[in-house]
N, C-alpha and C positions, 0 to 999 in steps of 0.2 A: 333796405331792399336793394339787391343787385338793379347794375345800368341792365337795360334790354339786349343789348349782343350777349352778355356772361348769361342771361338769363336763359336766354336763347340756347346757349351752348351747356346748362348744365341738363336743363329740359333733353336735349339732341341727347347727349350721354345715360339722361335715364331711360330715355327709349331706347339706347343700344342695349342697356344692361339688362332690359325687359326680355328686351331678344336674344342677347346670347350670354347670359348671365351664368355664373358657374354652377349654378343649380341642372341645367337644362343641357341635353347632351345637343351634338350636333345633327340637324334637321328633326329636331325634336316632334316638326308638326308632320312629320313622316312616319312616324311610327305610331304602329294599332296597339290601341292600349287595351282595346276588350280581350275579355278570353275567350271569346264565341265572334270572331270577325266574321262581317255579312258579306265575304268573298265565296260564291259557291257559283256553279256550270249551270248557267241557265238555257236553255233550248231557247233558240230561235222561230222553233216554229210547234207548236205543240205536238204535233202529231208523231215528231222525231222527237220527243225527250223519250230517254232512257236509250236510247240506240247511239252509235256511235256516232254519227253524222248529227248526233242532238246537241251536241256541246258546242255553242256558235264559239267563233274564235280559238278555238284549243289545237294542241298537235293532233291528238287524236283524231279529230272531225277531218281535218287537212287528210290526213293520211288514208282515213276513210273513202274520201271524194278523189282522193291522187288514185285510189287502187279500181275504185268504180273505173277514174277515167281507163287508166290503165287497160281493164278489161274491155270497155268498149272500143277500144283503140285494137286491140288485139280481133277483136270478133270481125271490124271492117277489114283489117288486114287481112283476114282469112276469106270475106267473102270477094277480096280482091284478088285475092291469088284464085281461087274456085273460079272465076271471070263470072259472080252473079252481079257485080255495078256494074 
């Protein structure tokens, strides 16, 4: 039986080869191995799924809420120049 340091160190080495062993590509625990992954757009608020602002976190949703803003930003500018605020 190995002294305890070698023992130690062959133990270390099998746990390296566990994890990056030539079988196993690089960040092997990264990649989805299904063929049906459970990444899909889920709404934030139910009454917005399906509309573009339903997608939480996406460009779309962004882009949706930038051009809302956009609009309202435009509508007070006009009631500023009109002199109604």
């Amino acid at each position: 039986s190995p002294d305890p340091p070698s023992r130690n160190s062959v133990n270390a080495q099998k746990l390296k080869d566990e994890r990056h062993g030539p079988q196993k590509v690089h960040n092997y625990w990264r990649v989805e191995n299904r063929t049906r992954p459970n990444f899909y757009p889920v709404a934030a608020i139910s009454a917005q799924a399906g509309q573009a602002i339903g997608d939480s976190g996406s460009f779309g949703a962004m882009r949706a809420y930038s051009d809302g803003f956009k609009k309202r930003r435009d509508e007070i500018l006009t009631d500023i120049a009109r002199g109604e605020c």
